[in-house]
DRENKETI-706075 format. One record per residue (C-alpha): x, y, z; residue number from 1; residue in one letter; chain. Coordinates in nm, 2 decimals. Each point is the difference from the previous one (the first is absolute). Layout:
N
x: X | y: Y | z: Z | resi: NUM | resn: A | chain: A
...
This chain:
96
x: -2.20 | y: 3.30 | z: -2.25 | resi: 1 | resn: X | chain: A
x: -0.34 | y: -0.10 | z: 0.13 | resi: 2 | resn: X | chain: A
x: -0.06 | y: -0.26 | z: 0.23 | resi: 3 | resn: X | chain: A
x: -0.16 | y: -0.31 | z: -0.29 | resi: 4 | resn: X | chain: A
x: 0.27 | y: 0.13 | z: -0.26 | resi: 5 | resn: X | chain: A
x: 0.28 | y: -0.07 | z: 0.30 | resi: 6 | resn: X | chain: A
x: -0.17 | y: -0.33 | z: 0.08 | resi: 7 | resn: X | chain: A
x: -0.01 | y: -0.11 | z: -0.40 | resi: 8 | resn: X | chain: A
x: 0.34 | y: 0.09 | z: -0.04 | resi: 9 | resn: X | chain: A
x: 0.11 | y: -0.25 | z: 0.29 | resi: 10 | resn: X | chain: A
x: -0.24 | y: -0.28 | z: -0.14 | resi: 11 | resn: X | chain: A
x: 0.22 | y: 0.06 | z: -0.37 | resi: 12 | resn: X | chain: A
x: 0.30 | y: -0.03 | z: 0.21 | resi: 13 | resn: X | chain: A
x: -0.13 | y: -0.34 | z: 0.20 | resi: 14 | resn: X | chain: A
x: -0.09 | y: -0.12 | z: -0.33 | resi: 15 | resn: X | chain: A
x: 0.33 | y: 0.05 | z: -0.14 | resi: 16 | resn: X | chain: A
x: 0.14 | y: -0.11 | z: 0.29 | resi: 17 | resn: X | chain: A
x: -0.16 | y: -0.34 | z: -0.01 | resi: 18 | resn: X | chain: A
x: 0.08 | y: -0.06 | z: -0.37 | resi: 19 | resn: X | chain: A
x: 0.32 | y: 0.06 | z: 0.03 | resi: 20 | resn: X | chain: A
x: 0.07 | y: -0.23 | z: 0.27 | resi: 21 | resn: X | chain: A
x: -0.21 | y: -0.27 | z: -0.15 | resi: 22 | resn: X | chain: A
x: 0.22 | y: 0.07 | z: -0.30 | resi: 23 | resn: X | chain: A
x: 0.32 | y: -0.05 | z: 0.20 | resi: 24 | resn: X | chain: A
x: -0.15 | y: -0.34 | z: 0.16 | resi: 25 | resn: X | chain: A
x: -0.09 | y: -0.12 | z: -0.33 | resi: 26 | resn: X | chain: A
x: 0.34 | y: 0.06 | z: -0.12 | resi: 27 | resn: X | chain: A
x: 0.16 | y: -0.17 | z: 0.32 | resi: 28 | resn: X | chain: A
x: -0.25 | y: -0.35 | z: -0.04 | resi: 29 | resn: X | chain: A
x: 0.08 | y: 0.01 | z: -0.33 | resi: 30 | resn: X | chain: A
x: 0.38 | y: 0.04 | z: -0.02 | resi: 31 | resn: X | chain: A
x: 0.00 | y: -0.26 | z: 0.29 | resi: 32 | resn: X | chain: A
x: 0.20 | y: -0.32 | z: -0.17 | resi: 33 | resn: X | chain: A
x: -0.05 | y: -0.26 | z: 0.27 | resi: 34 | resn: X | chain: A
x: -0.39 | y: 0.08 | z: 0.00 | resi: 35 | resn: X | chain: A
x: -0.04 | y: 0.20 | z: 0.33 | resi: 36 | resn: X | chain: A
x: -0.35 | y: 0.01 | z: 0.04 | resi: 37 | resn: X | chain: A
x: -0.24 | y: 0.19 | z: 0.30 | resi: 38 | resn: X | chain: A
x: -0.09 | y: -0.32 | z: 0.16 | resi: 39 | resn: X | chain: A
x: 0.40 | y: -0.08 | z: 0.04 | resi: 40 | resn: X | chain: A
x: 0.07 | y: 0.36 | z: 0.15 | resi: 41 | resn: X | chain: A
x: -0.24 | y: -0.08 | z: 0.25 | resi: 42 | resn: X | chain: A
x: 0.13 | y: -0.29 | z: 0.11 | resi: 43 | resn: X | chain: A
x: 0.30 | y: 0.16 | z: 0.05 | resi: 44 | resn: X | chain: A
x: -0.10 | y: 0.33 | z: 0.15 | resi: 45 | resn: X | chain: A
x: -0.20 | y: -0.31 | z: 0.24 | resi: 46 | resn: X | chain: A
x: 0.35 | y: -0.20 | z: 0.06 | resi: 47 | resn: X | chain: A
x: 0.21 | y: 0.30 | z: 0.06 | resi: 48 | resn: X | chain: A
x: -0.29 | y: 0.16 | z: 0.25 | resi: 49 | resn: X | chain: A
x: 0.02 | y: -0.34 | z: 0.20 | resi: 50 | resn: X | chain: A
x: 0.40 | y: 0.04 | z: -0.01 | resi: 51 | resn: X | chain: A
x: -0.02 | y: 0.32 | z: 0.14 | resi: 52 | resn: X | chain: A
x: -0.28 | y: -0.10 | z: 0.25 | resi: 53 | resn: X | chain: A
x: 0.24 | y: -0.26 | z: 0.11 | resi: 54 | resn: X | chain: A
x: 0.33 | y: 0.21 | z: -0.01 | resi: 55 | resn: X | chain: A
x: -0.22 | y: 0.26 | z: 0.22 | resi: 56 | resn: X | chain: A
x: -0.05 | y: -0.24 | z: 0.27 | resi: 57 | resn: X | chain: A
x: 0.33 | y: -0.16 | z: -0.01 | resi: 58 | resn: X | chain: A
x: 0.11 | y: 0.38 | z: 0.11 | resi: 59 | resn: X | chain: A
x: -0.22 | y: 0.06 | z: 0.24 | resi: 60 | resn: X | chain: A
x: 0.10 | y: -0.35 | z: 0.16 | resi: 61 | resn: X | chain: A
x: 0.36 | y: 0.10 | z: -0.04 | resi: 62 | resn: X | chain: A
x: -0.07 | y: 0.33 | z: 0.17 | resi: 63 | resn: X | chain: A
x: -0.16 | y: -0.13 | z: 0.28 | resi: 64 | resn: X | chain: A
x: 0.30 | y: -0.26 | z: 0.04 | resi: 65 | resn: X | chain: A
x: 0.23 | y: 0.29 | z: -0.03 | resi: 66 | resn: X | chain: A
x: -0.22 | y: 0.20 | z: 0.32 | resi: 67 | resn: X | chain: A
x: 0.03 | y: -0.29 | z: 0.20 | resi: 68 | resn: X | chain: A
x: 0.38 | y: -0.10 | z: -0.04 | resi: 69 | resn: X | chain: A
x: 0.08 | y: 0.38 | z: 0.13 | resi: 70 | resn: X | chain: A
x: -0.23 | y: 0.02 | z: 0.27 | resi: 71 | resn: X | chain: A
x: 0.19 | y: -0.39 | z: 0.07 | resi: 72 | resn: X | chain: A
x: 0.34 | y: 0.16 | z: -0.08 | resi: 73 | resn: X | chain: A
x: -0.12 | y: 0.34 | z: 0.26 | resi: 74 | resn: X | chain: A
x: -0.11 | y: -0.23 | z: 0.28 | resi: 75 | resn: X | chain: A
x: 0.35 | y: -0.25 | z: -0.03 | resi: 76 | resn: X | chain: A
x: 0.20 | y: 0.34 | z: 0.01 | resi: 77 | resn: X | chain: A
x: -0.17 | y: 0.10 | z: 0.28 | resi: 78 | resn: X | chain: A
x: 0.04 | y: -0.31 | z: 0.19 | resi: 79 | resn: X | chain: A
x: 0.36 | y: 0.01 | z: -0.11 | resi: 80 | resn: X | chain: A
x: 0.05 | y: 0.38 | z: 0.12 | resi: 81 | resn: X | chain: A
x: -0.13 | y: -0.12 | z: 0.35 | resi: 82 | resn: X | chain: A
x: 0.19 | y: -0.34 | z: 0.04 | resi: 83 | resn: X | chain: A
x: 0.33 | y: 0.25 | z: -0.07 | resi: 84 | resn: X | chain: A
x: -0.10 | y: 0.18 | z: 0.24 | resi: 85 | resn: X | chain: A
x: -0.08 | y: -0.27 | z: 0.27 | resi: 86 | resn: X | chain: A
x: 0.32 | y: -0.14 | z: -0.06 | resi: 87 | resn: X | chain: A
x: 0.19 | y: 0.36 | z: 0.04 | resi: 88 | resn: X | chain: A
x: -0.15 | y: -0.02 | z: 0.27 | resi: 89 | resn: X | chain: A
x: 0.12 | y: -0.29 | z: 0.15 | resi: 90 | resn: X | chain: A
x: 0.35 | y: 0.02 | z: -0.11 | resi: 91 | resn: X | chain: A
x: 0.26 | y: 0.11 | z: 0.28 | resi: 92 | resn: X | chain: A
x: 0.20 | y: 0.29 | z: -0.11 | resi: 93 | resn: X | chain: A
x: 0.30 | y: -0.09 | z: -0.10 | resi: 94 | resn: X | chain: A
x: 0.30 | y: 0.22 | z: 0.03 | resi: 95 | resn: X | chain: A
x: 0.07 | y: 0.20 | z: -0.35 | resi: 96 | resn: X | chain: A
């Protein structure tokens, strides 16, 4: 198959392609019963972009919170670890 024959063949096929799913879109717009129109899905796919925008940062906010408590919890048990120790220390020995 030649190089231009190869090339008309895929246009056919985009052309096709295209039809069909402007077909199928058709059919979905006009089976819609509560009159779903283009400018609606938009302001949906806008509302739900912002949601996720904001459910993103809420994450990255609870993350960081998360990073902080351990490194908190880390340094307490550390400080805990060597105030057992102190006081180990400082107890007599008592006869076991």
């Amino acid at each position: 198959m030649s190089q231009p024959d190869a090339l008309q063949q895929a246009t056919e096929r985009l052309d096709c392609a295209a039809d069909q799913l402007e077909s199928f879109l058709r059919q979905v717009f006009g089976d819609a019963e509560d009159g779903v129109d283009v400018a609606a899905l938009r302001e949906q796919v806008r509302f739900l972009t912002e949601e996720r925008d904001r459910l993103l940062r809420d994450l990255d906010a609870e993350k960081n919170r998360v990073r902080r408590l351990k490194t908190a919890n880390e340094e307490v048990s550390d400080r805990l670890e060597a105030v057992m120790a102190t006081l180990k220390d400082l107890m007599p020995a008592v006869p076991g």
